[in-house]
C-alpha positions as CSV (number, residue, x, y, z in Angstrom):
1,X,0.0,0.0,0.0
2,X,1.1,3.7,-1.3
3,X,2.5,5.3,1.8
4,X,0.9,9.2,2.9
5,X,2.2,11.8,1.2
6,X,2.5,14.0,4.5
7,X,3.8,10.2,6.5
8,X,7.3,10.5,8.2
9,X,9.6,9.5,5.8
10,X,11.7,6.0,7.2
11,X,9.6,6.5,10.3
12,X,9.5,2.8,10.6
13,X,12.6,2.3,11.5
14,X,12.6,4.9,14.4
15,X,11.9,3.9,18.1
16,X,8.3,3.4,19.2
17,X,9.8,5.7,22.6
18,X,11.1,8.5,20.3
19,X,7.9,8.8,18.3
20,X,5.8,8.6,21.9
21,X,7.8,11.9,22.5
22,X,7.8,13.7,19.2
23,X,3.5,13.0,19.6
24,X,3.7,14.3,22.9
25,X,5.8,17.6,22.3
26,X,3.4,18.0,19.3
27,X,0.3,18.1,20.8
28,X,1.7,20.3,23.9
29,X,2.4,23.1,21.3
30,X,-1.1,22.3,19.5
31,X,-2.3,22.5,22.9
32,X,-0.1,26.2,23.9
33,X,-1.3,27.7,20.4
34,X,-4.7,26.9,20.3
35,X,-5.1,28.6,24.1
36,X,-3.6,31.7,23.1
37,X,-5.5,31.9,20.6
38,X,-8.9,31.4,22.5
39,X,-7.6,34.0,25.1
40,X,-10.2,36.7,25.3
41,X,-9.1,40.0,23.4
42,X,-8.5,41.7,27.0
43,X,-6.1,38.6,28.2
44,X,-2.6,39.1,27.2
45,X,0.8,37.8,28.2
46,X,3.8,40.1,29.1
47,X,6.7,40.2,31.4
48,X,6.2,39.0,34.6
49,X,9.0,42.0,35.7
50,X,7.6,44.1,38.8
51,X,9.4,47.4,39.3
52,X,8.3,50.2,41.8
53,X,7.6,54.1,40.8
54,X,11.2,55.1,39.4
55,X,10.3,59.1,40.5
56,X,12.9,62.2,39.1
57,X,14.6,62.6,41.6
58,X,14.4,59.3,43.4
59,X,14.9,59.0,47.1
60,X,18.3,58.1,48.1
61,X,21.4,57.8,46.2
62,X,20.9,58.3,43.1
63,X,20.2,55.7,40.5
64,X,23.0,55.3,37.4
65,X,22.0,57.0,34.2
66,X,22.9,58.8,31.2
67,X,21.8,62.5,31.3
68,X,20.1,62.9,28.6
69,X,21.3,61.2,25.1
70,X,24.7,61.7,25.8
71,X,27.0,58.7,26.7
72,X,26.4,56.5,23.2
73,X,29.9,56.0,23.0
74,X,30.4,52.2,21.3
75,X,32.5,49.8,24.1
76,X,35.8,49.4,23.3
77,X,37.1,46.2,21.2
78,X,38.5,43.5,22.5
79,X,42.4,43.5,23.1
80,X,42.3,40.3,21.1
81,X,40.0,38.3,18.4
82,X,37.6,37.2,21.0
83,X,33.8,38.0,21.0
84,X,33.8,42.1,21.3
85,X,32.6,43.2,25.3
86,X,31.5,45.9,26.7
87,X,33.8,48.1,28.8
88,X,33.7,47.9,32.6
89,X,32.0,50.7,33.3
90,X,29.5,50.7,30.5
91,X,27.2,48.8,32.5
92,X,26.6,52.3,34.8
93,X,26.6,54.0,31.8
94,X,24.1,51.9,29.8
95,X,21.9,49.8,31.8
96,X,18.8,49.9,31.9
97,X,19.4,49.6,35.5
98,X,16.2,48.3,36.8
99,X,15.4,48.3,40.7
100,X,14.7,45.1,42.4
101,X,11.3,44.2,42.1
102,X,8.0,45.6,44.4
103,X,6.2,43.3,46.5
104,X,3.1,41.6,44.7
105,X,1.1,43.0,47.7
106,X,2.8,46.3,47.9
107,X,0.9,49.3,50.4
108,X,-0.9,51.0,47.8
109,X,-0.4,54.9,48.1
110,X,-3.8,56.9,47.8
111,X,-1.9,60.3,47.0
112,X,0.1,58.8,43.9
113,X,-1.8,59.3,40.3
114,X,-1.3,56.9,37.5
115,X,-1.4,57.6,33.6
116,X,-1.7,54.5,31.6
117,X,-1.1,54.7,27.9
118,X,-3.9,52.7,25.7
119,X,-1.8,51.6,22.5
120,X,-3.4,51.0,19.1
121,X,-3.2,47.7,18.4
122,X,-3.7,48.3,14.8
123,X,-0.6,49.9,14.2
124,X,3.6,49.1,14.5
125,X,6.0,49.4,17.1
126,X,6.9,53.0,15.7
127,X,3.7,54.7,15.9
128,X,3.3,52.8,19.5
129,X,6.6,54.7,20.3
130,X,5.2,57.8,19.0
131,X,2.2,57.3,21.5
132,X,4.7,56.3,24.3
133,X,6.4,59.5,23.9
134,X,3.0,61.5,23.9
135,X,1.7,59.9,26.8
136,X,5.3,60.1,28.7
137,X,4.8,64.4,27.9
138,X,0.9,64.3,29.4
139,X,1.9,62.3,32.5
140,X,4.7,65.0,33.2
141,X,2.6,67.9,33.0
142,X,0.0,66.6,35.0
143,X,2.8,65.1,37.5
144,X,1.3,61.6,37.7
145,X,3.3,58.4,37.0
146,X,3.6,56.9,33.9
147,X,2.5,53.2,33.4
148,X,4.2,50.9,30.9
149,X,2.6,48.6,28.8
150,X,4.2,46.2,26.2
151,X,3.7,47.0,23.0
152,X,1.4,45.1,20.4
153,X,3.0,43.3,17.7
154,X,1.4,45.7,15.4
155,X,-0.5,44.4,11.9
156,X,0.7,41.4,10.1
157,X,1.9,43.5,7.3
158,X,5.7,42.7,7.2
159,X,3.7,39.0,5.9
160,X,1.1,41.0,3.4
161,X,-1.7,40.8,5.5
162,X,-3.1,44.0,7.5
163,X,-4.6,42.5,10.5
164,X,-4.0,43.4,14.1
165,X,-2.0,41.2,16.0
166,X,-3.4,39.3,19.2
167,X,-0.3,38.7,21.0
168,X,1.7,41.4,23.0
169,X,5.0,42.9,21.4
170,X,8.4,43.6,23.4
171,X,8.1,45.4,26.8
172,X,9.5,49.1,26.8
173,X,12.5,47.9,28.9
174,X,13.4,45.4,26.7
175,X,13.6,48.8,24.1
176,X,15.0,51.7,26.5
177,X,16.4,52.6,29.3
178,X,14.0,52.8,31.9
179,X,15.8,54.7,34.6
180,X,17.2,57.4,31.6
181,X,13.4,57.8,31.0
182,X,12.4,58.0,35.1
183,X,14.9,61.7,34.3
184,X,12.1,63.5,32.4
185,X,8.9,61.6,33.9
186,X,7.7,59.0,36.9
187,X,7.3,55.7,35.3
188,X,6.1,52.2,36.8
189,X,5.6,48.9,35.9
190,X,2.0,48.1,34.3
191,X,2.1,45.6,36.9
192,X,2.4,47.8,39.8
193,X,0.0,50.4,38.4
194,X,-2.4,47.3,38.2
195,X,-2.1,46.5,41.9
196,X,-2.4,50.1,43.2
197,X,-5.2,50.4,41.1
198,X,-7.4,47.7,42.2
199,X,-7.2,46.1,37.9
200,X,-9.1,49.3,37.6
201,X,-9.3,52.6,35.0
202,X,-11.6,55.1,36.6
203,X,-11.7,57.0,33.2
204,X,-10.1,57.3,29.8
205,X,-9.6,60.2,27.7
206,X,-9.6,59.9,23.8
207,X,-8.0,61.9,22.4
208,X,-9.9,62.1,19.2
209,X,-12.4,59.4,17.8
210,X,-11.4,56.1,17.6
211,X,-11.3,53.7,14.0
212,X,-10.8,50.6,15.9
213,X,-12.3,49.3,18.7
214,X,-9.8,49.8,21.8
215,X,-7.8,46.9,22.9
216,X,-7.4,47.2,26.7
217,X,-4.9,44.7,28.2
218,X,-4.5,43.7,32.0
219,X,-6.8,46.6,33.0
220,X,-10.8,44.2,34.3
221,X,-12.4,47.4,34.5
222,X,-12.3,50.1,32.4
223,X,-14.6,52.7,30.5
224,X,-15.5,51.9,26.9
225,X,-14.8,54.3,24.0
226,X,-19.0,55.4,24.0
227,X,-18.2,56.3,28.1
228,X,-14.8,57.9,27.6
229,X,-14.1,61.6,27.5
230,X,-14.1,62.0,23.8
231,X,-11.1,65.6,23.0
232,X,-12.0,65.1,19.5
233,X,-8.9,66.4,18.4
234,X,-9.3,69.5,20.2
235,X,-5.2,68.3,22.1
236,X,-4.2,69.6,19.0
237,X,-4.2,73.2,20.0
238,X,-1.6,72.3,22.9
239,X,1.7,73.7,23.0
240,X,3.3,73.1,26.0
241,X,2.7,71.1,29.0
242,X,0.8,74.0,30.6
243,X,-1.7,73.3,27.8
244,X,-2.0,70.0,28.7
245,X,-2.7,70.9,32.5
246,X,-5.2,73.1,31.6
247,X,-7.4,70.4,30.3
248,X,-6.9,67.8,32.2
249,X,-5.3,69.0,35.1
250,X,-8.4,69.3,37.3
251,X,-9.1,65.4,36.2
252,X,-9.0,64.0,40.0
253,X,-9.6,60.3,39.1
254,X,-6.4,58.5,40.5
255,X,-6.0,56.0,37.4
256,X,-6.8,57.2,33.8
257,X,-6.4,56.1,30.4
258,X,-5.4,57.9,27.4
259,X,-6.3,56.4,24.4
260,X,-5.7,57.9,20.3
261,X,-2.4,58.7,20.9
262,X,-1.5,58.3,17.4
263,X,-0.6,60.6,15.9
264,X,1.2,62.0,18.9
265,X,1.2,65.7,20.7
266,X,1.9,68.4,18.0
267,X,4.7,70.3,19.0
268,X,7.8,69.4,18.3
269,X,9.4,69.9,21.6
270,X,6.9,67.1,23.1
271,X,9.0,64.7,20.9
272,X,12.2,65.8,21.4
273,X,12.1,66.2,25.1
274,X,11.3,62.4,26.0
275,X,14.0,61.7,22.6
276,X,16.4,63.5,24.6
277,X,16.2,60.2,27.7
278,X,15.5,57.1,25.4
279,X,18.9,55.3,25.8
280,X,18.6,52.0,24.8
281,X,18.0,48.7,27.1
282,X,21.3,46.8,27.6
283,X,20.0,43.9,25.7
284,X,19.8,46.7,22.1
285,X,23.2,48.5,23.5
286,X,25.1,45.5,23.6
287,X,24.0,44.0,20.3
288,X,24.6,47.0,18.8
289,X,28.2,47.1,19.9
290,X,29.0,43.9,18.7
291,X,27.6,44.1,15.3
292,X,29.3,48.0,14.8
293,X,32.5,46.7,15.8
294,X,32.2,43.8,13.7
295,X,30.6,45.2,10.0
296,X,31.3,48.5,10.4
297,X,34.6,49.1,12.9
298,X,35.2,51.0,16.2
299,X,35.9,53.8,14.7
300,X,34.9,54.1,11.1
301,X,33.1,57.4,10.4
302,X,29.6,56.0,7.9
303,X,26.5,57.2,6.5
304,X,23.3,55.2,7.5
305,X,20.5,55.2,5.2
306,X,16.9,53.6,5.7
307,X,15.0,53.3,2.4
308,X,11.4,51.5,3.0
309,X,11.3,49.4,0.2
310,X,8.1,48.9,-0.3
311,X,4.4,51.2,0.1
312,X,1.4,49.9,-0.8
313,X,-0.1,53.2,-1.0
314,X,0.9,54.4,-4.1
315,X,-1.1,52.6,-6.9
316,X,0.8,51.2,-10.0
317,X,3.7,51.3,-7.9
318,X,3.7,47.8,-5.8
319,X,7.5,47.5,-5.5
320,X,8.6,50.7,-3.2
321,X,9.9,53.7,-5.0
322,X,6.9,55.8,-3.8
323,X,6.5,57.8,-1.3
324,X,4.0,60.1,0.2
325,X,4.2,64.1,-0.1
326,X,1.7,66.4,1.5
327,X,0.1,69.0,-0.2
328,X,2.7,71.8,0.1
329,X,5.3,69.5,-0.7
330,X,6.7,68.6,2.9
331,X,7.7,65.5,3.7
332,X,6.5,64.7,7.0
333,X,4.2,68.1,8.0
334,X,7.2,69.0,9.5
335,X,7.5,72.5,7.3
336,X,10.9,70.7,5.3
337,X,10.1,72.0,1.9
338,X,11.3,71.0,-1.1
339,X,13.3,74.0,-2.6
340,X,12.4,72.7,-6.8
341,X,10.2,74.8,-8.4
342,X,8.2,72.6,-10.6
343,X,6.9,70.6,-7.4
344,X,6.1,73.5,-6.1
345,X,4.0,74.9,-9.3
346,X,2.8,71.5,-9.6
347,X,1.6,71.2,-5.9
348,X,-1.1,73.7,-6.3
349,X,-3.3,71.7,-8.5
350,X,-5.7,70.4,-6.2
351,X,-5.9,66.0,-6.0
352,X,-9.4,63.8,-5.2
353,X,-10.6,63.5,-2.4
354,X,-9.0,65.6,0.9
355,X,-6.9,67.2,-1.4
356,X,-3.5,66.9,0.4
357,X,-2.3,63.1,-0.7
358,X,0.3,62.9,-3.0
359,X,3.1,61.0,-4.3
360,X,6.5,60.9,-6.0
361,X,7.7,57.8,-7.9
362,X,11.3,57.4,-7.5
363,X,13.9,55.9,-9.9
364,X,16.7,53.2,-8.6
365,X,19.2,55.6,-10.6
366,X,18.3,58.7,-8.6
367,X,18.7,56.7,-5.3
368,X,21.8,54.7,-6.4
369,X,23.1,58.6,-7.0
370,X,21.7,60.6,-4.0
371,X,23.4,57.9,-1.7
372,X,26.5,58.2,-3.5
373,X,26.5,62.2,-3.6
374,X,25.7,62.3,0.2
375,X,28.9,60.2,1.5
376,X,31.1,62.0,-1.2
377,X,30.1,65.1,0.6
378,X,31.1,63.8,3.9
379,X,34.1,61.9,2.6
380,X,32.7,58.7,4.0
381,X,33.2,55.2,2.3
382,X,31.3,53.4,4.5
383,X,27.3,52.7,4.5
384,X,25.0,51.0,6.9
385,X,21.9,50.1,5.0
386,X,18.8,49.5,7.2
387,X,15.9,47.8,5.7
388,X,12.5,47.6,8.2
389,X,11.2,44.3,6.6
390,X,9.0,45.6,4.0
391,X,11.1,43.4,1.8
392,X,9.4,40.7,0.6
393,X,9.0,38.7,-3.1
394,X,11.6,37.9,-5.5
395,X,11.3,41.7,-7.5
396,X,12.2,43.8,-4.2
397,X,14.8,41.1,-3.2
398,X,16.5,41.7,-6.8
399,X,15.5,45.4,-6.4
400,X,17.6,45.4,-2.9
401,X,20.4,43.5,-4.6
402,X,21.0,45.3,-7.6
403,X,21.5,48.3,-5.9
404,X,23.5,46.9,-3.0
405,X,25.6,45.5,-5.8
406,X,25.7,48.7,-7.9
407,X,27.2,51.0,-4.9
408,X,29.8,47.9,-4.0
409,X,31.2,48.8,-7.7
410,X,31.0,52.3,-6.9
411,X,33.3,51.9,-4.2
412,X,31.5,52.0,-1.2
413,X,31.5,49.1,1.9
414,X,27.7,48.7,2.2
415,X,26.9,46.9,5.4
416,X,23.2,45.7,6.5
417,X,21.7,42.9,8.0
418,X,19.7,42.1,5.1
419,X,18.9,38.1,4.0
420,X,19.5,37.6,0.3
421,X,21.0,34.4,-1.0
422,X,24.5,35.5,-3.1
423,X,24.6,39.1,-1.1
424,X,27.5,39.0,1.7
425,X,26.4,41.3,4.6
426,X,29.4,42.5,5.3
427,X,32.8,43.8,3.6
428,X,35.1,40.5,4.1
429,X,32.1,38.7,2.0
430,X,30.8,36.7,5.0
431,X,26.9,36.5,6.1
432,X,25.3,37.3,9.3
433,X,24.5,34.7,11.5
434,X,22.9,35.8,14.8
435,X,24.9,32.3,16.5
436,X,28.5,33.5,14.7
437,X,28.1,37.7,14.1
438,X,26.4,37.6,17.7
439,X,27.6,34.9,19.6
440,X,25.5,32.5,21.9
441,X,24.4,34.8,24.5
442,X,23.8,37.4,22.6
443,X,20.7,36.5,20.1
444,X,18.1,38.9,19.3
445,X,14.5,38.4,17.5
446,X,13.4,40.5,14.6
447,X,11.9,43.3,17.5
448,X,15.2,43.1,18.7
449,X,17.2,43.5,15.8
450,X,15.1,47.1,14.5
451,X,16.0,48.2,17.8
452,X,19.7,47.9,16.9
453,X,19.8,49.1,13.7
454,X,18.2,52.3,15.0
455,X,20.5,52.2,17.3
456,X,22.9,52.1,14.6
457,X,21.7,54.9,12.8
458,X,21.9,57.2,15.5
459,X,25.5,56.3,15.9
460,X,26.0,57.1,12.5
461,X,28.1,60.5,11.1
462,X,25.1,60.9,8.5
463,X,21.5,59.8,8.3
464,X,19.2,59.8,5.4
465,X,15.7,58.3,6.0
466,X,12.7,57.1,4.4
467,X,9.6,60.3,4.5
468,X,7.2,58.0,5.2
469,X,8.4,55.7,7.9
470,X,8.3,56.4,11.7
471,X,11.1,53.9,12.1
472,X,13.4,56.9,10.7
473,X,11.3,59.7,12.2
474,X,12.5,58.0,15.3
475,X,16.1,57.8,14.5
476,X,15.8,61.6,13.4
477,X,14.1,62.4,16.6
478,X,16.7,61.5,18.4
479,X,20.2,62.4,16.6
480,X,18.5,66.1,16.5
481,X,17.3,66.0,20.1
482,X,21.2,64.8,21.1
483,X,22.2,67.6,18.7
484,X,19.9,70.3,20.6
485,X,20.9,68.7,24.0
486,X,24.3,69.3,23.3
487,X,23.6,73.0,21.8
488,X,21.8,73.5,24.9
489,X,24.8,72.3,27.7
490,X,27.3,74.2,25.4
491,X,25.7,77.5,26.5
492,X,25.7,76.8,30.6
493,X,29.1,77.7,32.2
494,X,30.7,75.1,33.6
495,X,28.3,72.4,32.6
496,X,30.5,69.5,33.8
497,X,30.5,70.8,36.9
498,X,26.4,71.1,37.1
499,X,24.0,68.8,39.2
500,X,23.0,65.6,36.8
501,X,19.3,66.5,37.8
502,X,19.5,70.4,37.1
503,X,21.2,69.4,33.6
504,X,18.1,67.2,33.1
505,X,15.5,69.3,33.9
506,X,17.3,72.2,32.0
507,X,17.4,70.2,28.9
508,X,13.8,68.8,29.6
509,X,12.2,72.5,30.2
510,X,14.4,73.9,27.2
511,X,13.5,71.3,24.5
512,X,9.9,71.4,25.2
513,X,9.5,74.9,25.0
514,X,10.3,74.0,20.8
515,X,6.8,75.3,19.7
516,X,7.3,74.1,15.9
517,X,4.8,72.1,14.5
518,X,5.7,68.4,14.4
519,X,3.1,66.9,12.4
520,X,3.5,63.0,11.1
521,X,1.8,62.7,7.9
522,X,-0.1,64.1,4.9
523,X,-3.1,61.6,6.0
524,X,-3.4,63.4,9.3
525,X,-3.0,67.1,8.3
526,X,-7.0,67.9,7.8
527,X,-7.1,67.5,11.3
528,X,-4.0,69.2,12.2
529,X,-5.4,72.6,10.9
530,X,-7.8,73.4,14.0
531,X,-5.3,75.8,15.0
532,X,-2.6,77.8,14.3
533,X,1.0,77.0,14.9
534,X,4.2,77.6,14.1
535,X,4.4,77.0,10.3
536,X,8.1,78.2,10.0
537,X,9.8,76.6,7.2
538,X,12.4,74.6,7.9
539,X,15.7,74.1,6.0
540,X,18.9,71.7,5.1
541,X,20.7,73.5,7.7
542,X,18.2,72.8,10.2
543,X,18.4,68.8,9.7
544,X,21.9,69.0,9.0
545,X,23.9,66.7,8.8
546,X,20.6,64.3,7.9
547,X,18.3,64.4,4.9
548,X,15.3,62.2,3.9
549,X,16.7,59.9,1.0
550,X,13.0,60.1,-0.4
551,X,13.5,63.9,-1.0
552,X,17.3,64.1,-2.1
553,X,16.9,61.1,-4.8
554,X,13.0,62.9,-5.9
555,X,12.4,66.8,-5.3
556,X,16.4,67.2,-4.8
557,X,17.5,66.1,-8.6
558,X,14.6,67.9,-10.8
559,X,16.8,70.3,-12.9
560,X,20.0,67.7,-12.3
561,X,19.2,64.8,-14.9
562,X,16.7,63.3,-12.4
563,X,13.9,60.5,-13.2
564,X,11.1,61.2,-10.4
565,X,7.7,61.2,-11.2
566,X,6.4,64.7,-9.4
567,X,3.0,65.4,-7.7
568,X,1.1,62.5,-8.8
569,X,-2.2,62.4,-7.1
570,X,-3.9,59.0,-5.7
């Protein structure tokens, strides 16, 4: 008799005993799957990690922390060819240095406030970070402590489907420094926020209608989104954290939710402030030492670049050379302008629909020779190529590789952590290998290893991101909220010299007195207009040394034998 086509193949001959325990670890996982998968929406795992209230100051000697974003100096290398280490301090320097753990049945404290951020569920780790940041800003101004959450996995797109994900993402101090953070804002576990409030939300605050139904995890009673207090985009007309206490200030309920924090706070000083303490965890710092030391070298000066290879917004463009403009021609409502005329001409013609929604079809060339121009200009050779695992299919593979391939034979070392058959990751034309490039104790999952390539990037002499993504609005966040932080010390008198907390709550209070708008997207500006901001225009020397690849290899080469496709509405 004609054996299964799905049978064991030479299972026959295999011990009775070892198939009892191949069945048995089988239907264990079946069983493991299938239960997480019946878990009610509300019912969600995440780290069993109980920290108290981490307040700024905190009683007692002071914990170790970075002031600010300074301190991302990579660990020395090794003295000889063994795995690279960090140095022996770098562990006061760069932990996330997280206190020993509260008491399941700690005394709860009737005086302290809690803020707990609602995160979409229907969107990725960046935006969630974008809605950490906003909620970190509110919980400062209305001096109550900040509750962490792990993040969702965000939708399925990186394997083409757009569904939101059940099961709970990395925790924030698996991402950043927790105690750095504690320097701009009180933060606790969502476990101890939990047990001091009783499992319970005594009201949430939308910020502005919800599209999804809101995903509440850990939290048995809570308000739903008809009960909530419903801003309606009204936070938009807040500038500064004295807005934000205005509104919400006389709030007495001692646990509230915020919900619709996506897009995030408008002013760009809300972003930059909490950029200015997100160090990240060990776990990312680490990591990222190894593999800069390793691909890229101690102290090799390079250009990082993120290009999102692929956005399924544009139509007729399913293989990602398109990217999103908004109506004036700014790439992220940011007020960065494109200084070519004929966009700018061409941008007045009004598109369907909310008439702001554009796009610009790219050309490989124009890339290949905006990424070439930009490390000329630096006199950098080296290039750290980030991709956020939007590749996918055998055309943006080849896409990826060709143009790898093409700056190779220009002369550049391109370095990423890319997986292409035939496409070396790094410059001595080995692959990586999270066992070999990281070695055993140090292997990361794919959360993980976006963490460390932004990491990367910010360690990086130039940047040039993707308009589009908030992977690279990120990684621009922070290198210009270092850049400001250091702008800002450089002005004290003898800085060194000054109190660790008075330098953080000078760079805190400075930073978030930046009142320029700080928009996301074109999809988001309708609402954005409510009031009037500060619509200054900003320009190459205000990102400088960074750029948005997107608008150098488009807007940047009209008039220079460039191949874009301008101001095409869909």
């Amino acid at each position: 008799m004609a054996k299964s086509w799905c049978g064991w193949h030479g299972s026959e001959s295999v011990p009775a005993f070892v198939r009892m325990v191949v069945a048995l670890i089988a239907l264990v996982a079946m069983v493991f799957v299938l239960t997480l998968y019946l878990l009610p929406e509300g019912q969600f795992g995440f780290s069993s990690l109980v920290f108290p209230v981490i307040e700024n100051p905190p009683p007692g000697p002071p914990l170790p922390h970075v002031v600010a974003i300074f301190g991302r100096d990579i660990a020395q290398p090794p003295a000889n060819d063994a795995e690279p280490v960090l140095e022996k301090n770098s562990s006061v320097r760069n932990s996330s240095s997280m206190p020993e753990p509260s008491s399941p049945d700690s005394v709860v404290n009737q005086d302290e406030k809690f803020l707990a951020p609602l995160l979409s569920a229907n969107v990725g780790a960046g935006n969630q970070l974008m809605e950490y940041i906003s909620a970190a800003v509110i919980a400062r101004a209305l001096n109550r402590t900040l509750c962490l959450p792990p993040f969702f996995s965000g939708p399925r797109k990186h394997n083409g489907l757009a569904v939101r994900a059940r099961a709970a993402g990395l925790m924030l101090e698996d991402r950043y420094n927790i105690s750095t953070l504690s320097s701009f804002t009180k933060v606790a576990s969502l476990e101890y926020c939990l047990q001091q409030c009783n499992y319970t939300l005594d009201s949430n605050v939308l910020l502005a209608p919800l599209e999804h139904e809101l995903v509440v995890r850990g939290w048995k009673n809570f308000k739903d989104q008809n009960e909530s207090w419903n801003l309606d985009w009204d936070y938009v007309e807040w500038q500064s954290t004295k807005d934000i206490n205005a509104t919400l200030g006389e709030v007495g309920d001692r646990c509230i939710g915020i919900a619709a924090l996506f897009p995030g706070l408008r002013w760009r000083g809300a972003s930059l402030a909490v950029s200015a303490f997100l160090q990240p965890s060990l776990p990312i710092f680490e990591a990222a030492n190894i593999l800069h030391i390793h691909g890229i070298g101690k102290d090799t000066p390079y250009l990082a670049v993120h290009w999102r290879f692929e956005e399924s917004r544009c139509s007729n463009h399913q293989v990602g050379l398109c990217f999103s403009r908004c109506k004036d021609g700014s790439v992220v409502s940011s007020g960065l302008h494109p200084a070519a005329k004929e966009w700018l001409k061409t941008s007045q013609d009004e598109c369907n629909e909310n008439g702001h929604f554009r796009g610009v079809g790219l050309s490989k060339a124009d890339i290949i020779a905006t990424i070439k121009e930009r490390a000329a200009k630096h006199s950098l050779s080296t290039l750290y190529l980030a991709t956020d695992g939007w590749i996918r299919g055998a055309e943006s593979l080849a896409l990826l590789k060709e143009v790898v391939l093409s700056l190779r034979r220009r002369g550049l070392n391109v370095v990423g952590l890319w997986s292409i058959p035939d496409l070396p990751n790094f410059a001595d034309g080995t692959y990586f290998d999270p066992y070999i490039s990281m070695g055993k104790d140090h292997v990361i999952n794919g959360q993980q290893i976006a963490l460390v390539e932004q990491e990367i990037c910010v360690r990086s002499a130039v940047f040039l991101g993707s308009g589009p993504s908030t992977w690279s609005l990120a990684v621009f966040r922070l290198r210009l909220a270092k850049r400001r932080s250091q702008e800002i010390m450089a002005s004290v008198p003898n800085a060194d010299s000054m109190d660790l907390r008075a330098r953080d709550e000078l760079i805190s209070e400075t930073l978030l007195k930046d009142d320029h708008v700080a928009g996301l997207q074109c999809l988001f500006s309708r609402f954005m207009k409510r009031t009037p901001v500060n619509e200054s225009v900003e320009t190459y020397a205000d990102e400088y040394p960074d750029g948005w690849l997107d608008l150098d290899a488009c807007e940047g080469r009209i008039g220079r034998g460039g191949h874009c496709q301008v101001a095409k509405c869909f």
